[in-house]
C-alpha positions in Angstrom: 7.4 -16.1 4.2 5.9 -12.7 5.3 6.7 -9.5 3.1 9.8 -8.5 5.6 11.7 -11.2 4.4 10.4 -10.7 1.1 11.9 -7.4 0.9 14.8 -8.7 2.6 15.5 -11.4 0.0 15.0 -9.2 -2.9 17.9 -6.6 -1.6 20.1 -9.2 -1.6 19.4 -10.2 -4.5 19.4 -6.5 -6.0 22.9 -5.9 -4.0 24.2 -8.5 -5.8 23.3 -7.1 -9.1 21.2 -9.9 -10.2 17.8 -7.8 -9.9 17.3 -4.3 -11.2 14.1 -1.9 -10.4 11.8 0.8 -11.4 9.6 2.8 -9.1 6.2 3.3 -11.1 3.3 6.0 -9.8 0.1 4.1 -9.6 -3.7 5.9 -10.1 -4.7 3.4 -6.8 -2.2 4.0 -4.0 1.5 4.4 -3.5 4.4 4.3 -6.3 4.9 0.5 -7.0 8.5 -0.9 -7.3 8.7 -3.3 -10.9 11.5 -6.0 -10.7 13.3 -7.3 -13.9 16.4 -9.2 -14.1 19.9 -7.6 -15.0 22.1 -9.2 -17.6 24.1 -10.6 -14.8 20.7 -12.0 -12.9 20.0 -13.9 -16.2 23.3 -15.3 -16.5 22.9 -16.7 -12.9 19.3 -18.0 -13.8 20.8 -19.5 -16.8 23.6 -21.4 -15.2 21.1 -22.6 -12.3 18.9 -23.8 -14.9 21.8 -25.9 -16.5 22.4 -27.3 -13.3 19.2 -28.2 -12.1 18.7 -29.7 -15.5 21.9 -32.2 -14.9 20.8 -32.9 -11.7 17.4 -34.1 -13.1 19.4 -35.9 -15.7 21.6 -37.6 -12.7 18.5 -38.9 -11.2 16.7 -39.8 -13.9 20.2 -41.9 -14.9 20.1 -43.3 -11.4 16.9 -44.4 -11.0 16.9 -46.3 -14.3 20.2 -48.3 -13.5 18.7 -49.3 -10.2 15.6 -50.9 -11.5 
């Protein structure tokens, strides 16, 4: 992934109110842009970490019936 799509990504993400940011001026260059999740964009993290979490569980379940 070069950082086009990088960029890309992360306004979706932002436009979707998951992602907030903050444009910081730096000693060594240009202002940097600092990333931190919104109360929605930990909601979302939340609920996809419940889900991945029963889908291990699934597996897991799965994989010990079928031995």
């Amino acid at each position: 992934m070069n950082i086009e799509n990088t960029q890309a990504q992360m306004r979706k993400v932002k436009n979707a109110e998951l992602l907030s940011y903050r444009w910081e001026e730096s000693t060594s260059g240009p202002p940097r842009k600092y990333y931190h999740l919104t109360e929605k964009g930990t909601r979302f993290l939340n609920e996809l970490a419940n889900t991945w979490n029963e889908l291990v569980e699934a597996v897991e379940l799965t994989r010990k019936i079928n031995k």
